[in-house]
N, C-alpha and C positions, 0 to 999 in steps of 0.2 A: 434272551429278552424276557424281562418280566412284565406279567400283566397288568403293571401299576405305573408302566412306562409311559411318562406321560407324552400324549398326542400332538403333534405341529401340525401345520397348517401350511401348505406351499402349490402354489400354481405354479401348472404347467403351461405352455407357450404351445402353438402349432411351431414345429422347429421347419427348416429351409429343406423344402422337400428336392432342391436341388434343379440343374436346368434354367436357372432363372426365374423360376415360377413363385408368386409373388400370393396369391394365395390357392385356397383350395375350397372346396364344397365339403361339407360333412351329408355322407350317405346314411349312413347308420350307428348310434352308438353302443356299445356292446358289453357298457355297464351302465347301472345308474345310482341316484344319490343314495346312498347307504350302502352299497354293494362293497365289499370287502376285496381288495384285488392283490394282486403280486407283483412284484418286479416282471416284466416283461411278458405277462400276462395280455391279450388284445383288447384295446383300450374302443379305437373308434376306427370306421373305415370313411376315409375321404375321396375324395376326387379331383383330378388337377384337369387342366388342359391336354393333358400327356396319357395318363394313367389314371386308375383308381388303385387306392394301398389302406393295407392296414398298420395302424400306428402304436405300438404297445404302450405300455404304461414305462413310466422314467422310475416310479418309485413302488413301494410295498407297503397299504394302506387301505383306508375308507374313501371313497370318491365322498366328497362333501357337495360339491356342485357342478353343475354342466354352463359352460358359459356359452352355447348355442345349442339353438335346435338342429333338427334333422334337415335338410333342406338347406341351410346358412351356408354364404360362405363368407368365411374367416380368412383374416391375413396371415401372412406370416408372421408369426411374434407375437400375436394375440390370445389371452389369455384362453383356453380352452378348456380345462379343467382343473376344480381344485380337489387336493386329497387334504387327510388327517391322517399326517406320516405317522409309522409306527418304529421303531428301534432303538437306538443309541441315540442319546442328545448328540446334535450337531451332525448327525445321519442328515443327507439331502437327497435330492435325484439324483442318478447321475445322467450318466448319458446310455441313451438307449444301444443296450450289444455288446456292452463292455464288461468288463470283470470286476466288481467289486475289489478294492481296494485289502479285504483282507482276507482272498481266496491266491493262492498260490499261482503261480505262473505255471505254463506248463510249456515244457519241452516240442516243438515244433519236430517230426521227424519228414525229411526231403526224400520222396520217394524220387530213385532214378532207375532209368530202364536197365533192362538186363544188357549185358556189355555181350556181343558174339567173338 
């Protein structure tokens, strides 16, 4: 990537924390606007009905804006934060825990018990 790469603009969504759970509370967040972050770096820590989790970041970027405060609670699907992606044009989020599309698969090995 070069440094002249120019910067996008994409919001992130609170994605379906799963359970049926329809929205969440934000407890704390763990960047702020101008803060520089990483792919899968700890973005913000929520709260549901169920649980509290922390939610990393989808992309590798500048946090541009926070779309709630501390305290809020936010739906599901609702905008939550915006970055100023950095990489390859047409680079997006992807989904959080997954492999980049141009890192290599890797070999799964199935451990089995020792046979007597």
């Amino acid at each position: 990537m070069s440094d002249d790469a120019p910067a996008r603009g994409s919001t992130f969504h609170l994605p379906d924390l799963g359970e049926g759970l329809v929205e969440a509370t934000v407890l704390e967040w763990l960047v702020a606007p101008g803060d520089r972050i990483a792919r899968n770096d700890p973005l913000v820590e929520v709260e549901t009905t169920k649980s509290a989790a922390e939610i990393p970041s989808p992309a590798t970027g500048v946090v541009a804006r926070l779309h709630a405060e501390a305290g809020a609670v936010v739906a599901v699907g609702a905008p939550l934060v915006t970055f100023e992606l950095e990489g390859e044009p047409g680079a997006a989020p992807g989904i959080v825990g997954t492999v980049p599309a141009d890192e290599p698969a890797r070999r799964r090995v199935r451990l089995r018990p020792p046979q007597e």
